[in-house]
C-alpha positions in Angstrom: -7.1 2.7 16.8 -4.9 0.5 18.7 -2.5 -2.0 17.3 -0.5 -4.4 18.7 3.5 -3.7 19.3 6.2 -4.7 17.3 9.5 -4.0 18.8 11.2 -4.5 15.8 9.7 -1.9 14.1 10.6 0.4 16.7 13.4 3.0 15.2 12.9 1.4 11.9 12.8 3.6 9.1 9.7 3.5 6.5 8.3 4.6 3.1 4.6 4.8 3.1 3.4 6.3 -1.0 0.2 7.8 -1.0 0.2 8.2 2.9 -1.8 11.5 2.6 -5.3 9.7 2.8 -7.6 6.3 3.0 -5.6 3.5 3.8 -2.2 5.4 3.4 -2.7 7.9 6.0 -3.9 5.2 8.3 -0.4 3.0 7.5 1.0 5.9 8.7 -0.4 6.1 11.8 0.0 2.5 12.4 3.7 2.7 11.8 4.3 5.7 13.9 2.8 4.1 16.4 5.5 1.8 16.4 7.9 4.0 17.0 8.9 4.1 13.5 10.7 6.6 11.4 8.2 7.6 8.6 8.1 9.4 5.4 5.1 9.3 3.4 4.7 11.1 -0.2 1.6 12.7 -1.7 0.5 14.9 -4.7 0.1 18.1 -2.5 2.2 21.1 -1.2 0.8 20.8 2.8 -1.7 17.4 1.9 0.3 16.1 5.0 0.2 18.6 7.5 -2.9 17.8 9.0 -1.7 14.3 9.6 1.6 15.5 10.8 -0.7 17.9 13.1 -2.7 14.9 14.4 0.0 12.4 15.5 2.3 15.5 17.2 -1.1 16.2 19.1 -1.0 12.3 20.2 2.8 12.7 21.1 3.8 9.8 17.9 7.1 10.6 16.2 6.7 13.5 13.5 7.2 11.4 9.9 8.3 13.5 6.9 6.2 14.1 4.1 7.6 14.6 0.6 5.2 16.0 -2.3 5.7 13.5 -5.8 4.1 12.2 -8.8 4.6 8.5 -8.3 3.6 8.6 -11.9 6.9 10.4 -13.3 9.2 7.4 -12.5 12.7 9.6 -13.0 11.7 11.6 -10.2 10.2 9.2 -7.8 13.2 7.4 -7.7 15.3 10.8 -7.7 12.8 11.6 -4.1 13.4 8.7 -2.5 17.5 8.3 -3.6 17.6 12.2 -1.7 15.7 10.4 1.1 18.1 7.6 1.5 20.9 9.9 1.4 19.5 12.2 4.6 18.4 9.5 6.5 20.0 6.3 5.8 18.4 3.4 4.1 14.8 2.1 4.8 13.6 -1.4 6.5 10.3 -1.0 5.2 8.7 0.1 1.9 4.7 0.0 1.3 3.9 0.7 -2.3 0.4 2.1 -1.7 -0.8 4.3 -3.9 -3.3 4.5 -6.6 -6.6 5.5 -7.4 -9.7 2.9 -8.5 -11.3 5.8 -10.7 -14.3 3.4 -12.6 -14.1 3.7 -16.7 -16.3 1.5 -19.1 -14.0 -0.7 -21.8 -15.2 2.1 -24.4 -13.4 5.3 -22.9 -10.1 3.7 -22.3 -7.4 5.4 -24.6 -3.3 4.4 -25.1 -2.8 7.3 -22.9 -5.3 6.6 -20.5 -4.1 2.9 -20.0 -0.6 4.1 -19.9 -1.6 6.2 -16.7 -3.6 3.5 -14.9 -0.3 1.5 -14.9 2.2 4.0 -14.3 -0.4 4.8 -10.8 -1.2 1.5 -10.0 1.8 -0.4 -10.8 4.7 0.7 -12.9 5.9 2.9 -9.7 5.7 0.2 -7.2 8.5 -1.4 -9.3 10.8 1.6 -9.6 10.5 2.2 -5.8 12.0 -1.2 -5.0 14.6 -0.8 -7.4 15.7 2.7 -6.1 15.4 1.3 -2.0 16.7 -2.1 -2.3 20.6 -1.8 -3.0 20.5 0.7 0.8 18.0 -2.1 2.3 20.2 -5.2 1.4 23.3 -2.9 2.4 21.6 -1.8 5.8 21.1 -5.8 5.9 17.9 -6.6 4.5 14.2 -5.6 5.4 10.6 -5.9 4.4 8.4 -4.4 1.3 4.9 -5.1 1.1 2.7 -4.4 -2.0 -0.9 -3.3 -1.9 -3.1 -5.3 -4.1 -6.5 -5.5 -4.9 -9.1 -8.6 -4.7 -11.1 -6.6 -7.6 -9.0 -8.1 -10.2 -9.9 -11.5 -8.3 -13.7 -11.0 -8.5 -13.5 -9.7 -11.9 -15.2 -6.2 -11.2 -16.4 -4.7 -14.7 -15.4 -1.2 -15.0 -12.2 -1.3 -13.6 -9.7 -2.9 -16.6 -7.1 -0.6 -16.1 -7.1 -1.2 -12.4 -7.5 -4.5 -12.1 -4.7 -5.0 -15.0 -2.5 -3.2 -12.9 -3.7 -4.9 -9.6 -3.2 -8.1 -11.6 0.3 -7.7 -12.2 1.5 -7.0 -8.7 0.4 -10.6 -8.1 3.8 -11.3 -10.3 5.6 -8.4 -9.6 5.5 -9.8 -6.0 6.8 -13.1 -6.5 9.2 -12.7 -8.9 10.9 -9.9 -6.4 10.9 -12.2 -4.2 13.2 -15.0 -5.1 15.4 -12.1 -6.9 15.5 -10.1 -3.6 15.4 -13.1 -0.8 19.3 -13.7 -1.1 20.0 -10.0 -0.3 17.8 -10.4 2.8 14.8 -8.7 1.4 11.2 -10.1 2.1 8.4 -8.8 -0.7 4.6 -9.4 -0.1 1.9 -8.3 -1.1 -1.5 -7.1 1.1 -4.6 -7.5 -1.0 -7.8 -5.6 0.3 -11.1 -6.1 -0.3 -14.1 -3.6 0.0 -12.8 -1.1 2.5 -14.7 1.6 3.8 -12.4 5.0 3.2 -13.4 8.9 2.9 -13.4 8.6 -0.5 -15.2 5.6 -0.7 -18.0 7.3 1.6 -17.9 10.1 -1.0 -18.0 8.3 -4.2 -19.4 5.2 -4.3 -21.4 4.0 -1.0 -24.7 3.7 0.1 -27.2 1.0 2.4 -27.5 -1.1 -0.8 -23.9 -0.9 -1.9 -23.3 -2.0 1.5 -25.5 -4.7 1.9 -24.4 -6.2 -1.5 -20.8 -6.1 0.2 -22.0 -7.4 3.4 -23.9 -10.5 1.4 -21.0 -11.3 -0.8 -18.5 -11.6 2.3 -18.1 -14.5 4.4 -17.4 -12.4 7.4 -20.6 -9.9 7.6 -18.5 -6.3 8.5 -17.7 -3.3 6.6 -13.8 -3.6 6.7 -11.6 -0.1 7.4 -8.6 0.6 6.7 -7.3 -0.6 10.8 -7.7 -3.9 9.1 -5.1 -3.1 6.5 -2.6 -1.6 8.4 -2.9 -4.2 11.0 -2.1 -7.5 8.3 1.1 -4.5 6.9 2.5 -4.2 10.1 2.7 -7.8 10.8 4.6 -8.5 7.5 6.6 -5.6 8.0 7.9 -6.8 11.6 10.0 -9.5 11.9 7.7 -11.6 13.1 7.2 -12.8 10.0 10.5 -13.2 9.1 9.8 -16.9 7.4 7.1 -15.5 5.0 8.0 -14.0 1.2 6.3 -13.9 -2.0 2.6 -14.2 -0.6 -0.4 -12.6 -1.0 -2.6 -12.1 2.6 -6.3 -11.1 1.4 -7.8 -8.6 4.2 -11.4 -9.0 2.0 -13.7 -10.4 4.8 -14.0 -13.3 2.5 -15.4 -11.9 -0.3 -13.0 -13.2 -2.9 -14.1 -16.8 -2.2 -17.6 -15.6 -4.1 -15.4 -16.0 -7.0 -13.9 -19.7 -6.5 -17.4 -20.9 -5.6 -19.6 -18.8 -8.5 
């Protein structure tokens, strides 16, 4: 997929979490395609080789790949501190990981609730906190936030996620007046229904997709191109007059809820 160029992500140096697969691995790609100087983390010893493989075939700069539980806060921040330390301070952070596993209200325990926010929000916190003092050093750069539009649309089965999804809408803004005097921009991209491997795996099918299609003001299956493509714009300096927003990538489907 080709994306349009960004010269001042060129040389810029870029955390990506959960980079390995879906719409991570595709940020990835985006950002090496700019030219940029990646590192991406994932869960598994090798999960990104194959990546790594891919965009050294395409002649794209080899990113490094770091294996951490984003959930086990002391050492995320420990990673990405040794990071910093190797190869100077980052421009860009994307806090992407997390996982929309489905669970009715019943099964939800103390512990699993803990987990749900320590995946899907609790470490997108302590990633800014360990990259910001090099970023506003280095003089200043961008972090973006991936959100959700479930949490929007009230999807039952989700309360964990959609908690957590929630709270980045706050997260978000409030880092952004505390980081925009040290030069730091914080947004937020918030998907809708993208189509991903796991997705294809777990929960699609021709009526899935049509409900989708009928709920969306624009009538596509969205991927996760059209992610990457809204990140790299607020991760470039073109959109150097834009902090503490939300951009929806959801085809539309979140005005279902305003109007229903």
């Amino acid at each position: 997929m080709s994306y349009a160029q960004y010269p001042s992500l060129r040389g810029a140096r870029v955390f990506i979490s959960g980079g390995s697969s879906g719409i991570g691995a595709e940020l990835v790609r985006a950002f090496a395609g700019q030219g940029a100087r990646v590192a991406f983390c994932g869960t598994r010893e090798g999960g990104g080789d194959a990546l790594m493989q891919e965009l050294a075939a395409a002649g794209l700069p080899r990113p490094e790949y770091a294996v951490c539980d984003v959930r086990d806060a002391v050492a995320y921040q420990r990673l990405l501190r040794q990071l910093i330390e190797r190869g100077g301070a980052f421009q860009v952070l994307v806090n992407n990981a997390g996982r929309d596993d489905r669970h009715t209200m019943e099964e939800v325990t103390p512990e699993f609730w803990d987990e749900r926010l320590a995946l899907n929000l609790k470490h997108y916190f302590f990633a800014i906190q360990a990259l910001a003092p090099a970023m506003a050093e280095a003089g200043g750069g961008s972090i973006i936030n991936m959100g959700s539009v479930s949490w929007m649309r009230g999807r039952p089965n989700l309360v964990g996620y959609t908690t957590a999804k929630a709270g980045i809408l706050g997260l978000t803004r409030t880092l952004a007046r505390e980081l925009g005097p040290r030069g730091i921009r914080v947004n937020a991209v918030v998907p809708g229904a993208i189509v991903t491997e796991r997705q294809n795996a777990l929960h699609r099918d021709p009526v899935a997709d049509q409900q989708f299609l009928d709920a969306q003001c624009l009538k596509i299956r969205l991927d996760p191109g059209h992610v990457a493509r809204a990140t790299l714009f607020l991760a470039a300096q073109d959109s150097d007059g834009m902090t503490g927003q939300h951009v929806l990538v959801d085809a539309g489907i979140a005005q279902q809820s305003i109007l229903t």
